[in-house]
C-alpha positions in Angstrom: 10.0 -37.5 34.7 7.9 -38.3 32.0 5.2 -35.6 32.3 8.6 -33.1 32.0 9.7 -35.4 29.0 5.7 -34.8 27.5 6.5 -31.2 28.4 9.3 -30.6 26.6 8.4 -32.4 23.5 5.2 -29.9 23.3 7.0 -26.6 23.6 9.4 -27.9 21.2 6.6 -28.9 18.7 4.9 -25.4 19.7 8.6 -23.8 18.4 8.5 -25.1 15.7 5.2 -24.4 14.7 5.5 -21.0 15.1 8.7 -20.7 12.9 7.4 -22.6 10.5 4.3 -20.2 10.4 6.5 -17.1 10.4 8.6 -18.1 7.8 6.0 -18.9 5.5 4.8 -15.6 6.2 8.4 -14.2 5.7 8.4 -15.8 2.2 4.9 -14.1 1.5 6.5 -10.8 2.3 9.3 -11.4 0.2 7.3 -12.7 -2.6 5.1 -9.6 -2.6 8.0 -7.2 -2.6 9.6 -8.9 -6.2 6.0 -8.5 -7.6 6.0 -5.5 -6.4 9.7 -4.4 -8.1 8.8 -6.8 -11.4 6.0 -4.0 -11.7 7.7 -0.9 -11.1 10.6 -2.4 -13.3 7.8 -2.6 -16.2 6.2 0.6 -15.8 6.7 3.0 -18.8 7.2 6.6 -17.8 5.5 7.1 -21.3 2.3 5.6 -19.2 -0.7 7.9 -18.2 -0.6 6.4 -15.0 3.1 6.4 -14.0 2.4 10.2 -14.9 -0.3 10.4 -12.3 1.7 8.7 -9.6 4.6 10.8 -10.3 2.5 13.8 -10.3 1.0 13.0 -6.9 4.7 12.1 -5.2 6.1 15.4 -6.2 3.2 17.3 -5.0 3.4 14.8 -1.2 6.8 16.2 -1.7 6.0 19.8 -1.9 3.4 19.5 0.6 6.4 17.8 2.7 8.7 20.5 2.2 6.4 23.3 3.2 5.8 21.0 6.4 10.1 21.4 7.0 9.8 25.2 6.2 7.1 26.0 8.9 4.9 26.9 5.5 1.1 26.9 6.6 -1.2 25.0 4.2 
């Protein structure tokens, strides 16, 4: 009875360890992704770099699209 009782106790204690750790790591996560809006909410298109970046998406994109169309690069 009691070595169930002991048992119990450390599978609960292991639970909650492990929720504890993921949702620490959850709040990480999320903390990460509002950095990660707080900066792409203050980037100026004006920006050199934003330029760059949006550059290099549109040509992913075209690269992308000639993918779709059965285009060989």
């Amino acid at each position: 009875m009691t070595s169930d009782i002991v048992l119990s106790l450390s599978a609960l204690t292991g639970l909650a360890m492990v929720a504890m750790a993921t949702l620490r790591g959850w709040d990480g996560w999320l903390a990460l992704k509002r950095l990660e809006l707080e900066r792409a909410g203050a980037a100026d298109y004006g920006d050199t770099a934003s330029l760059i970046d949006l550059a290099d998406m549109r040509e992913r994109l075209r690269k992308l699209e000639a993918i779709a169309a059965g285009v060989d690069l």
